[in-house]
Residue frames as a rotation matrix with the C-alpha (Angstrom) as fourth column:
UNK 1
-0.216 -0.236 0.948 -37.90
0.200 -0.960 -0.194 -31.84
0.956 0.148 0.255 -50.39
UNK 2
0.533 0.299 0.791 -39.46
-0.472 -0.671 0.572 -31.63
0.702 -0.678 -0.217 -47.05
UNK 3
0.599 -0.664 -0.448 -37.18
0.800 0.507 0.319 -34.40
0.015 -0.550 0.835 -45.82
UNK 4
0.062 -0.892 0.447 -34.62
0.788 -0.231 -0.571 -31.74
0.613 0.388 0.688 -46.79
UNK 5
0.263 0.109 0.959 -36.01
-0.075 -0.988 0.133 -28.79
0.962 -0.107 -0.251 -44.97
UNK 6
0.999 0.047 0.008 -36.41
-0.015 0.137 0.991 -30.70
0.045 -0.990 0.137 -41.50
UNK 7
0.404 -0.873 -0.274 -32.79
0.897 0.436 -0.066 -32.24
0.178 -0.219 0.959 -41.89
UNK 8
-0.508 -0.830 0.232 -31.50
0.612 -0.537 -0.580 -28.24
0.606 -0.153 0.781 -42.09
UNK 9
0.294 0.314 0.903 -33.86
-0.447 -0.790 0.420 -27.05
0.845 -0.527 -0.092 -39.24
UNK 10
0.901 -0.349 -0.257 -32.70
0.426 0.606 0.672 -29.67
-0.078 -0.715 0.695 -37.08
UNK 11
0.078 -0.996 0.053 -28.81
0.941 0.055 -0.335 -28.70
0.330 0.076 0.941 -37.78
UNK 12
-0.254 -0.392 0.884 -29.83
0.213 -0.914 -0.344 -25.10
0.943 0.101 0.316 -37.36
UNK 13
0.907 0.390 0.160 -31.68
-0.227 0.132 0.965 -25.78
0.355 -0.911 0.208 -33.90
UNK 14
0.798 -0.520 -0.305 -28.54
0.584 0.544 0.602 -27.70
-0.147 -0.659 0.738 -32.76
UNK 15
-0.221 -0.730 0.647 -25.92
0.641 -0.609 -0.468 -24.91
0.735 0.311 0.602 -34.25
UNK 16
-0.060 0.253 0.966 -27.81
-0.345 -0.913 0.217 -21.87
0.937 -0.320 0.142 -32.45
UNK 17
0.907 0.416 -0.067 -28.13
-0.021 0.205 0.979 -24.42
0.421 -0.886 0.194 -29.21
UNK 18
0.453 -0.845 -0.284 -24.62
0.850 0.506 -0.149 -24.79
0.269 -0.174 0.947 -29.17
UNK 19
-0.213 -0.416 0.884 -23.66
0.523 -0.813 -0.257 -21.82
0.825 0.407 0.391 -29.93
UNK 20
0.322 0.061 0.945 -25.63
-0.540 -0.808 0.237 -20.24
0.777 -0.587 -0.227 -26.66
UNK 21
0.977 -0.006 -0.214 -24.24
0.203 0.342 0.918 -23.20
0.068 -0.940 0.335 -24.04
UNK 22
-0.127 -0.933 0.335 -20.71
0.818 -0.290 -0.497 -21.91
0.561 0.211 0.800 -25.42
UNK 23
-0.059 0.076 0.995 -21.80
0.233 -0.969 0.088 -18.47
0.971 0.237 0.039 -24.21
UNK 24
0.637 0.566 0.524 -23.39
-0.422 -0.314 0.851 -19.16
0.646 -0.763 0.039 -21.28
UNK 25
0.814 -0.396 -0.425 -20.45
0.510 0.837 0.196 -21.31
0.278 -0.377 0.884 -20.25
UNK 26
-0.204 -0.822 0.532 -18.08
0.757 -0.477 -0.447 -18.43
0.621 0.311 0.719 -20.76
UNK 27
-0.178 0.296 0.939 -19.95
-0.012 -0.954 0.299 -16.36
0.984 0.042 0.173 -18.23
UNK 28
-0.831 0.012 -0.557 -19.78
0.513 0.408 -0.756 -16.10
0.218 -0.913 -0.345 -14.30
UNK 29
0.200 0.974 0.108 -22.81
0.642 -0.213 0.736 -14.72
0.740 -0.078 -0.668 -12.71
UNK 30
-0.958 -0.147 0.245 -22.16
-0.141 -0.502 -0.853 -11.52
0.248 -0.852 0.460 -10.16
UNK 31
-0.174 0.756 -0.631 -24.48
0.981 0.190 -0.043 -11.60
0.087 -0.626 -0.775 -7.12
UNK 32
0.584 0.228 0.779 -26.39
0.341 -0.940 0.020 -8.11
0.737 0.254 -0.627 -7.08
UNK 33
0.804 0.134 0.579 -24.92
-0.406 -0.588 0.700 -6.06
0.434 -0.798 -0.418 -4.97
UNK 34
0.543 -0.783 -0.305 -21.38
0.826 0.563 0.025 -8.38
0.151 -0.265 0.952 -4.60
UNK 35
0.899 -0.401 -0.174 -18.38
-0.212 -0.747 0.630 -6.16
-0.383 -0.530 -0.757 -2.45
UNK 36
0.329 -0.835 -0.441 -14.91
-0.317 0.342 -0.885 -6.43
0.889 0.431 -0.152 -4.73
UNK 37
0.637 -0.013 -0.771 -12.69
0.581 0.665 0.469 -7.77
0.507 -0.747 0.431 -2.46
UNK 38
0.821 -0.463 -0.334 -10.97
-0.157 -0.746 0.647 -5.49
-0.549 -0.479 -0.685 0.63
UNK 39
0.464 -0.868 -0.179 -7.19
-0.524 -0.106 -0.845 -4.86
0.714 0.486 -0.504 -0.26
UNK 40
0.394 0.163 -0.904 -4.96
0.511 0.779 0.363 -6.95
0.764 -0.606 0.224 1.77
UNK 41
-0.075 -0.472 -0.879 -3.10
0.943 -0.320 0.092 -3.80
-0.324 -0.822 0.469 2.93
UNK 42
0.828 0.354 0.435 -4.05
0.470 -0.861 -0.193 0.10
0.307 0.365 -0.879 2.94
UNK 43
-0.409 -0.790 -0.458 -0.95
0.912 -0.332 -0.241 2.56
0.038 -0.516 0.856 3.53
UNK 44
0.958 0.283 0.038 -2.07
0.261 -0.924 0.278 6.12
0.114 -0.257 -0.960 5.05
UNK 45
-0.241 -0.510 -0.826 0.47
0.896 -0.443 0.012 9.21
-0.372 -0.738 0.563 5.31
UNK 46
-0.160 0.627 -0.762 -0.09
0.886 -0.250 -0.391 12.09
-0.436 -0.738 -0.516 6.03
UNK 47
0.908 0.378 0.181 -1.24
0.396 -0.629 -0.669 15.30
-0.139 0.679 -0.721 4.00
UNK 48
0.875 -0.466 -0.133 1.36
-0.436 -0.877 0.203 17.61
-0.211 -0.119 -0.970 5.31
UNK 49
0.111 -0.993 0.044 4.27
-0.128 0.030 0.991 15.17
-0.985 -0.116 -0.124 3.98
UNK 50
-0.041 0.010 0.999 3.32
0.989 -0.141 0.042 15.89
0.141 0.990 -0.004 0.30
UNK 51
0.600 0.087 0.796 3.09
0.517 -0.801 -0.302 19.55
0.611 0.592 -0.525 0.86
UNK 52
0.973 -0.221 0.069 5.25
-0.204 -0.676 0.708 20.62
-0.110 -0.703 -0.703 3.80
UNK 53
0.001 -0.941 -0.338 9.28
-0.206 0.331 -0.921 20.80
0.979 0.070 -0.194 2.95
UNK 54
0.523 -0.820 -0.231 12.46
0.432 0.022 0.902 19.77
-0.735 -0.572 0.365 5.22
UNK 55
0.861 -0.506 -0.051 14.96
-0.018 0.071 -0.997 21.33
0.508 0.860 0.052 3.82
UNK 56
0.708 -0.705 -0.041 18.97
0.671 0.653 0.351 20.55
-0.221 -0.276 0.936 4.12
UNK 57
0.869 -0.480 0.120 21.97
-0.199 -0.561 -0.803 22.43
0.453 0.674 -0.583 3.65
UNK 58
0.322 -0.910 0.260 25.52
0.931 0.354 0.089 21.61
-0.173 0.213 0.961 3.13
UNK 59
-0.464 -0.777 -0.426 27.75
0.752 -0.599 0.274 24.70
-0.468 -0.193 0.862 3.71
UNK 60
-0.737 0.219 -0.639 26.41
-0.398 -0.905 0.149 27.70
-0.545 0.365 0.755 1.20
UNK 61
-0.525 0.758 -0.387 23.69
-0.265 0.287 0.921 25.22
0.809 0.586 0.051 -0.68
UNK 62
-0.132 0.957 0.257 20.12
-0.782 0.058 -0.620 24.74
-0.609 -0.283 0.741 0.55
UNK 63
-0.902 0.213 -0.375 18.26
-0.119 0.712 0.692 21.06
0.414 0.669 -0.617 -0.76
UNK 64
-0.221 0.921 0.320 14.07
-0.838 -0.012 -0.546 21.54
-0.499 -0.389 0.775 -0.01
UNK 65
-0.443 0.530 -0.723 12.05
-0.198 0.729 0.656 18.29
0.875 0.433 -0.218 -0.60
UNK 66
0.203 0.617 0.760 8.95
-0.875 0.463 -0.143 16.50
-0.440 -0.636 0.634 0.98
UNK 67
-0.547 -0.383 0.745 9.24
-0.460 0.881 0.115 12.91
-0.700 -0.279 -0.658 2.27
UNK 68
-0.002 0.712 0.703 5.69
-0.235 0.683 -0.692 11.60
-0.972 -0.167 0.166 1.00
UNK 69
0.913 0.154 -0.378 5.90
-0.408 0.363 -0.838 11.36
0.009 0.919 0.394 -3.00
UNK 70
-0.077 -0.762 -0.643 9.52
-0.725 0.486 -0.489 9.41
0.685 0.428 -0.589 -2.27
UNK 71
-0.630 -0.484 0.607 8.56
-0.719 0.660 -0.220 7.53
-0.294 -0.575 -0.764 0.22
UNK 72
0.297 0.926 0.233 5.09
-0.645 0.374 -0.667 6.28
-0.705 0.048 0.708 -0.90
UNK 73
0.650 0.387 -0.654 6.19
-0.757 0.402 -0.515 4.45
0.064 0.830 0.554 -4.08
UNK 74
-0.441 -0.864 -0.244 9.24
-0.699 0.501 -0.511 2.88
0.564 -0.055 -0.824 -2.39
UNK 75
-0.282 0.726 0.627 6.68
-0.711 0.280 -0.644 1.70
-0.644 -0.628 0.437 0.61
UNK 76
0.425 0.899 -0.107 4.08
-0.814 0.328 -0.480 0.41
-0.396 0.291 0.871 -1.61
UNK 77
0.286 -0.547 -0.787 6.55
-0.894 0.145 -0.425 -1.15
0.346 0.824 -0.448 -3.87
UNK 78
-0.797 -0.276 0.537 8.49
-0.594 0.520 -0.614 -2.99
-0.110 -0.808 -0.579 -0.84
UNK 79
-0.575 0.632 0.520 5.09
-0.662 0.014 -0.749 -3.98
-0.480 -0.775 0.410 0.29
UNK 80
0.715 0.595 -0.367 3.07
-0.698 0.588 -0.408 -5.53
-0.027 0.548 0.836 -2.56
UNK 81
-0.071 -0.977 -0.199 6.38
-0.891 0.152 -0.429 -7.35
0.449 0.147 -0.881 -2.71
UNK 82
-0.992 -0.112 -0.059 5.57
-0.023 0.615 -0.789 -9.52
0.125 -0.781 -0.612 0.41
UNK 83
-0.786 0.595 0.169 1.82
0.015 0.292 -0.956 -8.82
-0.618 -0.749 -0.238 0.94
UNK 84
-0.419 0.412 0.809 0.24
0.885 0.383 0.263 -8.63
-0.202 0.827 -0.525 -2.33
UNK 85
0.114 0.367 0.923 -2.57
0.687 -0.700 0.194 -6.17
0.718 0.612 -0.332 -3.04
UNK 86
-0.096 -0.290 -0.952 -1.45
0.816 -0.571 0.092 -3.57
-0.571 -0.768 0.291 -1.22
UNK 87
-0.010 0.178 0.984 -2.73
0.583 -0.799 0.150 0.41
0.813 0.575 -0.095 -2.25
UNK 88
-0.903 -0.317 0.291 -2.88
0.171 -0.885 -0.434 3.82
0.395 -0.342 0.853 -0.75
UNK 89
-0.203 0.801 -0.563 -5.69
0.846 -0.146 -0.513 5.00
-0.493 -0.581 -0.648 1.63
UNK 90
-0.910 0.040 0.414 -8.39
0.328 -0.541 0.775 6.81
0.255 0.840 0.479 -0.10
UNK 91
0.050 0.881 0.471 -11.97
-0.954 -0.098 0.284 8.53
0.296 -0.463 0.835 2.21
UNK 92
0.140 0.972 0.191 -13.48
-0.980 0.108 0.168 5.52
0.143 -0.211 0.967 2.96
UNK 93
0.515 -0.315 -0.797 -12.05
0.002 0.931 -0.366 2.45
0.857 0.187 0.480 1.81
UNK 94
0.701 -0.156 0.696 -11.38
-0.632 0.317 0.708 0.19
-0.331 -0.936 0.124 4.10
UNK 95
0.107 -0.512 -0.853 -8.54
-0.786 0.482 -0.388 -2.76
0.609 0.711 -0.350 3.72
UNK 96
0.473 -0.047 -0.880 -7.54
0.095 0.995 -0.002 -6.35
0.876 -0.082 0.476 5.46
UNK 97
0.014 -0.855 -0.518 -4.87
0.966 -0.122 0.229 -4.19
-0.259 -0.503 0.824 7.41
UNK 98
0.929 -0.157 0.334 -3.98
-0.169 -0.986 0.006 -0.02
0.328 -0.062 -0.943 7.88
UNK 99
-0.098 -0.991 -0.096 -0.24
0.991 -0.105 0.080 0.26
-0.089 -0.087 0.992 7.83
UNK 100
0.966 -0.062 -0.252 0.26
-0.021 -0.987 0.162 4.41
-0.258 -0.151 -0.954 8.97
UNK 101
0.482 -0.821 0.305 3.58
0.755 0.213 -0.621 5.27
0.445 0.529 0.722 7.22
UNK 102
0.986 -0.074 -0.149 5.22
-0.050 -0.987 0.155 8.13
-0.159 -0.146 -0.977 9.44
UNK 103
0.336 -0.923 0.186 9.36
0.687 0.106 -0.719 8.94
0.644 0.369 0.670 7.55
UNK 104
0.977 -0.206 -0.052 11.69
-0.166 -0.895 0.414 11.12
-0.132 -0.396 -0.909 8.88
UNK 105
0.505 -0.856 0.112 15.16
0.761 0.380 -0.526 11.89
0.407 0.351 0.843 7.54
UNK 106
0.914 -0.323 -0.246 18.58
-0.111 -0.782 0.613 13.74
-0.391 -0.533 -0.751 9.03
UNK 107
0.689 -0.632 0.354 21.39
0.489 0.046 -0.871 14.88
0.534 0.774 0.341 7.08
UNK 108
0.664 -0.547 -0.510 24.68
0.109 -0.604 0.790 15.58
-0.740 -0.580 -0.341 8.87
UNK 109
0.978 0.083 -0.189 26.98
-0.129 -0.467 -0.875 17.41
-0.161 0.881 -0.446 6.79
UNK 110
0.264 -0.868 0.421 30.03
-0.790 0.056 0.610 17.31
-0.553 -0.494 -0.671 9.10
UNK 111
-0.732 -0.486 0.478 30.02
-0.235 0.838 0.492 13.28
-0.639 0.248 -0.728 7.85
UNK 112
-0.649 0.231 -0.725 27.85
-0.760 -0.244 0.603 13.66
-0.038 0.942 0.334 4.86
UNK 113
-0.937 0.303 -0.176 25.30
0.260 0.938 0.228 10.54
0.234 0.168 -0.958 5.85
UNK 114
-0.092 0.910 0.404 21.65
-0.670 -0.357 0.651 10.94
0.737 -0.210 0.643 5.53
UNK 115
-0.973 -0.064 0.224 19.91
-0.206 0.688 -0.696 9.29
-0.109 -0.723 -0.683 8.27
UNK 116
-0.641 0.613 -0.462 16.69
-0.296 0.357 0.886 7.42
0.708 0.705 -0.047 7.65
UNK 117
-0.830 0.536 0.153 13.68
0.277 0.635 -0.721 5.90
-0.484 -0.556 -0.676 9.70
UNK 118
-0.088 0.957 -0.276 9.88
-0.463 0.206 0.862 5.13
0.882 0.203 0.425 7.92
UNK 119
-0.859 0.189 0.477 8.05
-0.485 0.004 -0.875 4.11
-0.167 -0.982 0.089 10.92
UNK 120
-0.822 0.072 -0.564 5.16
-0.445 0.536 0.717 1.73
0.354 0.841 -0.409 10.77
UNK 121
-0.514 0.684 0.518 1.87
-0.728 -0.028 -0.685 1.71
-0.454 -0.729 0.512 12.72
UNK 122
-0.596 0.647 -0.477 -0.32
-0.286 0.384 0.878 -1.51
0.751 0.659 -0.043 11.56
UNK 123
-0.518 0.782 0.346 -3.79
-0.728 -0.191 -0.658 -2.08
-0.449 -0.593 0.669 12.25
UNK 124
-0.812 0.193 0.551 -6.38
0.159 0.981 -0.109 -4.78
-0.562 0.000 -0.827 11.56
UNK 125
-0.304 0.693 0.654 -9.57
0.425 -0.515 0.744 -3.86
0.852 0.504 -0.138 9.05
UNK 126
0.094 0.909 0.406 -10.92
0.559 -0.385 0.734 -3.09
0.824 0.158 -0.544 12.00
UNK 127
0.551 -0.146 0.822 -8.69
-0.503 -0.844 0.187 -0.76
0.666 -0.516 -0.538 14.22
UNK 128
0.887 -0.401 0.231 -7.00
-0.081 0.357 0.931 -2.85
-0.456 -0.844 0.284 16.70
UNK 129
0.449 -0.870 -0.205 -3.07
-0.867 -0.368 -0.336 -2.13
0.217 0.329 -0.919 16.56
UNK 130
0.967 0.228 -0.114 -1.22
-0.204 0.960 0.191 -4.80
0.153 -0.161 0.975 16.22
UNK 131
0.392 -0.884 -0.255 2.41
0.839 0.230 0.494 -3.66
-0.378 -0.407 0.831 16.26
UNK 132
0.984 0.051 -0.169 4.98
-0.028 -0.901 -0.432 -0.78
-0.174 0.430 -0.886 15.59
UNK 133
0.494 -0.762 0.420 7.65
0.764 0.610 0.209 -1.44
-0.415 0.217 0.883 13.66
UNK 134
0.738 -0.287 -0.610 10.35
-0.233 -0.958 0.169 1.24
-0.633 0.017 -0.774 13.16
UNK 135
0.565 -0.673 0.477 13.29
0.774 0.233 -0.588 0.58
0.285 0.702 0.653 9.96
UNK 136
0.854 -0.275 -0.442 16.14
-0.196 -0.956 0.218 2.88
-0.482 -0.100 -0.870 10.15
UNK 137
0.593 -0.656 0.468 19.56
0.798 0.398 -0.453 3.79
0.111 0.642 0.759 8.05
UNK 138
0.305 -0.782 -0.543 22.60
0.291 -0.467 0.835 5.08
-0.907 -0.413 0.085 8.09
UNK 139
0.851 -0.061 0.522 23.25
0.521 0.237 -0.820 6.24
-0.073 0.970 0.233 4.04
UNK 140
-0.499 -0.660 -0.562 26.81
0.185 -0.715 0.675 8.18
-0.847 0.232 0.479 2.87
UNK 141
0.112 0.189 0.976 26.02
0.994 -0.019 -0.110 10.30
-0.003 0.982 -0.190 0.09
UNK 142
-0.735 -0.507 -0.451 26.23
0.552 -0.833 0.037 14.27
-0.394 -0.222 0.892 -0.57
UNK 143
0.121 0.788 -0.604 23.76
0.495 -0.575 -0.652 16.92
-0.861 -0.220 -0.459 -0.79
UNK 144
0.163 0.008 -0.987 25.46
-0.539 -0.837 -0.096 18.80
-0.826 0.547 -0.133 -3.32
UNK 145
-0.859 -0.237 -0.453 25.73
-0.511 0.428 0.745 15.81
0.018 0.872 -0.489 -6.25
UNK 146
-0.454 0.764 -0.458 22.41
-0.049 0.492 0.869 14.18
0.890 0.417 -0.186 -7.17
UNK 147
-0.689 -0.035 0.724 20.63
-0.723 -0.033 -0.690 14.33
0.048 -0.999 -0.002 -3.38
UNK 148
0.352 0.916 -0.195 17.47
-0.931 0.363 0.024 12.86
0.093 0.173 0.981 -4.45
UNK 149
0.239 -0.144 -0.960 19.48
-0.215 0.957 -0.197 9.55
0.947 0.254 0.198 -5.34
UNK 150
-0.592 -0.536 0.602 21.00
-0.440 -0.411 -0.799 9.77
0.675 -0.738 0.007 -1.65
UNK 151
-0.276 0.903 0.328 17.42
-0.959 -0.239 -0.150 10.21
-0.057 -0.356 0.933 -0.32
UNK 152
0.525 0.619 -0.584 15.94
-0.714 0.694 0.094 7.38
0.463 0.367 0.807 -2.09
UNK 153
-0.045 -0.314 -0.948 18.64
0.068 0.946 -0.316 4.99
0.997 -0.078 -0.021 -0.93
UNK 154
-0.880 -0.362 0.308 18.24
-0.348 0.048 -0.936 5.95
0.324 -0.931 -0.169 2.60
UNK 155
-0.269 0.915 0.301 14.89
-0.958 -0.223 -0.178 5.59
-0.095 -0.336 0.937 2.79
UNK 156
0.405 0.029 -0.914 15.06
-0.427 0.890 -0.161 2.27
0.808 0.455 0.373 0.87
UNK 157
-0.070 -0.350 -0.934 16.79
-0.034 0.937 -0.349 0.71
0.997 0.007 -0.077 3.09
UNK 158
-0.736 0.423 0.529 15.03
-0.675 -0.389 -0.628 2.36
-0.059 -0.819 0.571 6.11
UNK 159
-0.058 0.813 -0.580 12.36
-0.986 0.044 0.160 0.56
0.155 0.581 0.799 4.40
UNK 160
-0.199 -0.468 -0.861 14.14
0.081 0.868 -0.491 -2.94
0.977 -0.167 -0.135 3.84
UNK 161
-0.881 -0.443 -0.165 15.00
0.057 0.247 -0.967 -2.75
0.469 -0.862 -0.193 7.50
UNK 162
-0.626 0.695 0.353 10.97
-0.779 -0.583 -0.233 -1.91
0.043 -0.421 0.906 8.35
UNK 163
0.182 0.527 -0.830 9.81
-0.888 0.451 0.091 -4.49
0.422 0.720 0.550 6.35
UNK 164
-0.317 -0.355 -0.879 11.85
-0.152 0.934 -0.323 -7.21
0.936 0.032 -0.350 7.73
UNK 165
-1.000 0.004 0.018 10.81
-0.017 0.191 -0.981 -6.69
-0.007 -0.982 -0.191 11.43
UNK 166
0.027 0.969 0.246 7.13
-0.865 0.146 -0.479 -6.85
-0.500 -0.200 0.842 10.39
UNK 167
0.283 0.360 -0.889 7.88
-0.570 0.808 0.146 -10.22
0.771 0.466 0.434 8.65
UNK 168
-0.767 -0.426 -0.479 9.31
-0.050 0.784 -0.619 -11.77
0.639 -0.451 -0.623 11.68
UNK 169
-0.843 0.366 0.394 5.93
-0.369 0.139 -0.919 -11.18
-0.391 -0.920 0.018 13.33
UNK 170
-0.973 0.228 0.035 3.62
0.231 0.964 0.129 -13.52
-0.005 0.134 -0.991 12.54
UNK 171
-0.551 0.485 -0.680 0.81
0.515 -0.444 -0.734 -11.26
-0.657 -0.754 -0.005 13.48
UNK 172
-0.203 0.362 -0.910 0.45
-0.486 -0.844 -0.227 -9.11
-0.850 0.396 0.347 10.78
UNK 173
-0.727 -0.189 -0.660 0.82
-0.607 0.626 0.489 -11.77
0.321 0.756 -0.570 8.23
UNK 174
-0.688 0.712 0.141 -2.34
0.688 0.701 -0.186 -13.69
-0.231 -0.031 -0.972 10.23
UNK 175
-0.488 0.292 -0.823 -4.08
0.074 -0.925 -0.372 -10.01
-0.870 -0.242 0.430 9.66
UNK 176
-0.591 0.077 -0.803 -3.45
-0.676 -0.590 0.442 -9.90
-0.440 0.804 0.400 6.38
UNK 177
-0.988 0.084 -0.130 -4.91
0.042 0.953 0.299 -13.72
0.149 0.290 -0.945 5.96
UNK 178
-0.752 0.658 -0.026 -7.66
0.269 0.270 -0.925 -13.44
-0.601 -0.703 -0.380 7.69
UNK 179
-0.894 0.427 0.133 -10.91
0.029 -0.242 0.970 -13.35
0.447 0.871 0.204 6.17
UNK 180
-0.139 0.885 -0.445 -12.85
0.990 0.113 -0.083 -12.69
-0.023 -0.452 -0.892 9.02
UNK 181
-0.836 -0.466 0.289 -15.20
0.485 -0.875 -0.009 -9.31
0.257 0.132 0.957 9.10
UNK 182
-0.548 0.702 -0.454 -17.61
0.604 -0.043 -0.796 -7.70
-0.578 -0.711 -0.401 11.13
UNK 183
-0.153 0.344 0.926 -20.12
0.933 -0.258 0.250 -5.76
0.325 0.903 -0.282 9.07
UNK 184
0.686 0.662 -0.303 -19.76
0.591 -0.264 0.762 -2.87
0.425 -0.702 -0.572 9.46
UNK 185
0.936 -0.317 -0.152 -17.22
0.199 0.119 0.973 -2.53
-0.290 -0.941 0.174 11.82
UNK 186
0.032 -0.965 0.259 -14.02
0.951 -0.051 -0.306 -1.83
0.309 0.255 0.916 9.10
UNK 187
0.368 -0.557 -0.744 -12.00
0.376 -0.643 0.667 1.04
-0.850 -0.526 -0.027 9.85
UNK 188
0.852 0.090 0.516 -12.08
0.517 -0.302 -0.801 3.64
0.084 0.949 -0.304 7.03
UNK 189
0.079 -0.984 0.161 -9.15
0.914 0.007 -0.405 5.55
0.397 0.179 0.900 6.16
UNK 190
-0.419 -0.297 0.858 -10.07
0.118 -0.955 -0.273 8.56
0.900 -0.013 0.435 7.20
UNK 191
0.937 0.281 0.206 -10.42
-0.181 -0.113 0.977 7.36
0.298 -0.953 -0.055 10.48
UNK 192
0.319 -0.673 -0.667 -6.68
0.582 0.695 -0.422 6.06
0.748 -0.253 0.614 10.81
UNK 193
-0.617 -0.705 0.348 -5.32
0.157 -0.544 -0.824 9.00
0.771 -0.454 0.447 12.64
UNK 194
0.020 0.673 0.739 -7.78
-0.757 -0.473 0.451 8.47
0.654 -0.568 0.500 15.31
UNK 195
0.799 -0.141 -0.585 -6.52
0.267 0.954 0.136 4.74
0.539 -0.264 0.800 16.26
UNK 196
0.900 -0.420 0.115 -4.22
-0.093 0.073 0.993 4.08
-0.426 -0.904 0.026 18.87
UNK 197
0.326 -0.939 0.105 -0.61
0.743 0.186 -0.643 4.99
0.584 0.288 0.759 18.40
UNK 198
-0.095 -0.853 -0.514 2.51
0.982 -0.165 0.092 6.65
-0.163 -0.496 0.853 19.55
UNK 199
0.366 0.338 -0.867 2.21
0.375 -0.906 -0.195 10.29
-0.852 -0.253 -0.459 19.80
UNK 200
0.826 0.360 0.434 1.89
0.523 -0.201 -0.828 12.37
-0.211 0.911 -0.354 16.27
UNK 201
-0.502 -0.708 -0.497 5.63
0.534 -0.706 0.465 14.09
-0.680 -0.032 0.732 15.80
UNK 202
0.410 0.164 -0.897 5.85
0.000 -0.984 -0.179 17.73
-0.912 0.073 -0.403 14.69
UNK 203
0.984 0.098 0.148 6.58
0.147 0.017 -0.989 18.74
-0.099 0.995 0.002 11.56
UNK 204
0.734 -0.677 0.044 10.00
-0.111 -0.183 -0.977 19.36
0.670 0.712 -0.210 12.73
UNK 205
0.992 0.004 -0.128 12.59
0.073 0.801 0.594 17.74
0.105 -0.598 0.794 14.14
């Protein structure tokens, strides 16, 4: 009988040992205090193109819309595309890279073609500009049948055409690699519009 007991405290000793190096095996340790990691690319535009129309008009019709809630998901979209984690600037946060989005669209009626351009300040985490990279289009389409769709495709391919001159520089793509960082020393978002660039256009153009 007491042979019997040891034999099933031994099995239960080795069941309950097993049982926590499974666990513990299944578990990474976080250093206290560990920093997720930066994004590799932050996009900033500005307030006043989510709340300030443009509007268009095409003989006796009128078409009001703001740029930022169509351009921002085409942007981002594009963008994670080629550079990976790529989100919106938000207070503070800082990212790998600060890509300023500034759009701007014209709509001649005479020959019905929007005209596109998304502009592209980028910046290193930590403020130094590394290039400006302008996209632009030419879209047909008409104001008075579905404009939005119009819109979107000019911009798109304002976009497309942005995108591709920042892959041919080599620059921004060692930016986004890089994994050096000064403590300290990143460039929050709500500092972008204080960094070195081309001169802020007006709301109207």
């Amino acid at each position: 009988m007491k042979k019997i007991v040891t034999q099933s405290m031994i099995m239960l000793t080795t069941v309950i040992a097993g049982l926590s190096f499974n666990a513990s095996a299944g578990t990474v340790d976080t250093p206290t205090g560990s920093i997720p990691n930066k994004p590799d690319m932050l996009l900033y535009i500005q307030p006043f193109e989510y709340t300030n129309p443009l509007k268009f008009t095409y003989y006796s019709e009128g078409y009001w819309f703001t740029q930022g809630p169509i351009v921002e998901p085409l942007a981002k979209d594009k963008l994670t595309q080629i550079y990976g984690n790529v989100d919106m600037c938000e207070g503070n946060q800082s990212g790998k890279t600060l890509v300023w989005l500034q759009p701007k669209m014209f709509y001649n009626p005479q020959v019905q073609v929007f005209y596109g351009e998304v502009t592209a300040n980028v910046y290193t985490g930590i403020g130094k500009l590394v290039g400006t990279y302008v996209g632009k289009s030419a879209q047909h389409g008409f104001l008075n049948i579905k404009p939005e769709y119009w819109l979107k495709k000019s911009y798109a391919t304002a976009i497309n055409d942005m995108v591709a001159k920042m892959q041919a520089d080599s620059a921004i793509q060692a930016a986004v690699s890089s994994s050096d960082s000064v403590s300290g020393a990143d460039t929050p978002c709500s500092m972008v519009t204080l960094l070195p660039t081309p001169k802020i256009r007006t709301m109207f153009f």
